[in-house]
C-alpha positions in Angstrom: -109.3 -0.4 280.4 -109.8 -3.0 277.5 -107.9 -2.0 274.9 -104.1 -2.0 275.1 -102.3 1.7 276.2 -98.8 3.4 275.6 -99.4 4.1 271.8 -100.6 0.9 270.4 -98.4 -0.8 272.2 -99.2 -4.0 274.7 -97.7 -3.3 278.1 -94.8 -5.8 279.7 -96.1 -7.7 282.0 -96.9 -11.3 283.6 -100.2 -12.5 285.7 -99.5 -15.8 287.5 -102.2 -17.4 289.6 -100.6 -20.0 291.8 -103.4 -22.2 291.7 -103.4 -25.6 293.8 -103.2 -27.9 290.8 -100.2 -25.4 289.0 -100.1 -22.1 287.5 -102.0 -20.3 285.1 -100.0 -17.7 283.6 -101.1 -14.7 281.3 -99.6 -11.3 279.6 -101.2 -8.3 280.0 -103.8 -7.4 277.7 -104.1 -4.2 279.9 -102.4 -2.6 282.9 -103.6 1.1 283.8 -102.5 3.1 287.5 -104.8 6.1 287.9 -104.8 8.5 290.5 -108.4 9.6 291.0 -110.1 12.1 293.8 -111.3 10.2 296.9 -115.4 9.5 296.7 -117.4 9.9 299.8 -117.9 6.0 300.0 -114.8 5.3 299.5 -111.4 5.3 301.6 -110.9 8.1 304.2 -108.3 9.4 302.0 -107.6 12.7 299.7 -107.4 10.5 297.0 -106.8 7.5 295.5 -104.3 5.6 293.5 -106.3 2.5 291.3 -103.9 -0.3 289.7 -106.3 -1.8 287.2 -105.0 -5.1 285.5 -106.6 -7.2 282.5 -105.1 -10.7 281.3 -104.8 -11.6 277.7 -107.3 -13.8 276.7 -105.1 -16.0 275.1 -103.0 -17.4 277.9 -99.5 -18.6 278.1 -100.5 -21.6 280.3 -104.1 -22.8 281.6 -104.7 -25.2 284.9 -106.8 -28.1 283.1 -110.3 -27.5 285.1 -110.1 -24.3 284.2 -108.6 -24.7 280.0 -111.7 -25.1 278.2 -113.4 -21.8 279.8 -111.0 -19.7 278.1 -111.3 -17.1 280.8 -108.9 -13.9 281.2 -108.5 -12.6 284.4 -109.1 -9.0 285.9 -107.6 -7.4 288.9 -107.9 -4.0 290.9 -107.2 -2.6 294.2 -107.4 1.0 295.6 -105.2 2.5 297.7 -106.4 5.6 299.7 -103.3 8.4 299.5 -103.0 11.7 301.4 -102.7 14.8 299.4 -99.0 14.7 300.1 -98.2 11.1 299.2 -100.4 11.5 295.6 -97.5 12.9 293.1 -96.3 10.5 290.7 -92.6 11.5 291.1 -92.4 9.9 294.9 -93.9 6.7 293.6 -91.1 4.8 293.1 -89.4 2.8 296.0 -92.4 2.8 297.8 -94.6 -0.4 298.7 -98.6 0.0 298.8 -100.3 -2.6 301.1 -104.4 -3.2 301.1 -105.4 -6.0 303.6 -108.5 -6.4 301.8 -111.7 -7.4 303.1 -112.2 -9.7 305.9 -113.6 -12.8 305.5 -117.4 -12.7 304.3 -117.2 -9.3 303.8 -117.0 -7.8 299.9 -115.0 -4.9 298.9 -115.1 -2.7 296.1 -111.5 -1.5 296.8 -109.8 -5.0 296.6 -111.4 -7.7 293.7 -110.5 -10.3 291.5 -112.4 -11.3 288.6 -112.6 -14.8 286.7 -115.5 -16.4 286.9 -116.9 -14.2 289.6 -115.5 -11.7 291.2 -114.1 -11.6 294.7 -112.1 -10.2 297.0 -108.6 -10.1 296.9 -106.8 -10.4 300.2 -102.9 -9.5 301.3 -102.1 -7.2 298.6 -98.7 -5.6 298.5 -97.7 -3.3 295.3 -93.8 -2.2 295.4 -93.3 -0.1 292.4 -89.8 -0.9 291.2 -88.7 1.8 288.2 -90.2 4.3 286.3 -90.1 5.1 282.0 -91.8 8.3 281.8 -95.5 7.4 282.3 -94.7 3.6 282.7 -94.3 2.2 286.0 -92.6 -1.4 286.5 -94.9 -2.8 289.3 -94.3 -6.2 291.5 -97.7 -7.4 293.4 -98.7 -10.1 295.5 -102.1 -10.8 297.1 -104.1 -13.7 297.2 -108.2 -14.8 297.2 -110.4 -18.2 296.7 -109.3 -20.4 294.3 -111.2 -19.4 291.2 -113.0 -22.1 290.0 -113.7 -23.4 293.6 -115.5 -20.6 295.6 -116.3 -22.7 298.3 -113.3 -22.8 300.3 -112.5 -26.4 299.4 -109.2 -26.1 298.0 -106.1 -23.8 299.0 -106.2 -20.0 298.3 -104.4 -19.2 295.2 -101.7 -16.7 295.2 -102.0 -14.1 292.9 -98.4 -12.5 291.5 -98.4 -9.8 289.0 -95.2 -8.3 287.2 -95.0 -5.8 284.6 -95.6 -2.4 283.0 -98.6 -0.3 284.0 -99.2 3.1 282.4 -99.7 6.0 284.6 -102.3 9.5 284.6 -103.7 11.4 287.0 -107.3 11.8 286.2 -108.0 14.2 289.2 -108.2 17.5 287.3 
């Protein structure tokens, strides 16, 4: 997922972390959805659908604890789908939600990554519009803040807007 998708071309897109001193805000460097088969530690599902975001690493606006780091933010959550409900053309319209793990627990399924990763918590993914294998996604969630992982400051929302390129890697 590191390099940009779609032909050489960067996907749409903006990643906002509400953070409790102001926003950092980023474009996509990378924004992938993948439908992949269900594993048997994973979700008690037929398969799952992955939306797998990467920040640019030169952001649009830093927080200033967090400025001379430089870092560019990940993000990925999977949603376990019954056979039914995996086909790309019934995608749109419909809003994915992923609690995330509770509190103390780590999940695979549901992470952020800046400095460390951790989970992310209240996710909700509505995809808006499709473009052939693009999908316009909007997703909230939120975690810890993410340069204080000791619960001292308020969570940070997490909002994510854009383009994310679609294929179905079951076969």
């Amino acid at each position: 997922m590191d390099e940009p998708r779609g032909g050489g071309t960067d996907p749409d897109g903006r990643f906002v972390l509400h953070r409790f001193n102001g926003d950092e805000v980023y474009r996509f460097r990378s924004a992938e959805m993948w439908l992949g088969c269900a594993t048997d530690d994973g979700p008690d599902a037929d398969a799952v659908l992955w939306f797998e975001l990467a920040a640019d690493d030169d952001a649009i606006q830093r927080c200033e604890d967090t400025a001379d780091a430089g870092m560019a933010p990940t993000a990925e959550v999977g949603i376990g789908l019954a056979v039914a409900e995996a086909d790309a053309d019934r995608l749109v319209g419909r809003t994915f939600v992923m609690p995330g793990a509770s509190d103390g627990e780590d999940s695979c399924m549901s992470l952020l990554y800046y400095y460390e990763h951790e989970p992310l918590r209240d996710n909700r993914i509505t995809v808006i519009s499709r473009h052939g294998d693009r999908f316009r996604l909007r997703w909230t969630a939120v975690c810890e803040d993410v340069n204080f992982y000791d619960g001292s400051k308020p969570a940070t929302r997490v909002e994510i807007d854009g383009e994310f390129l679609f294929r179905d890697a079951r076969a």
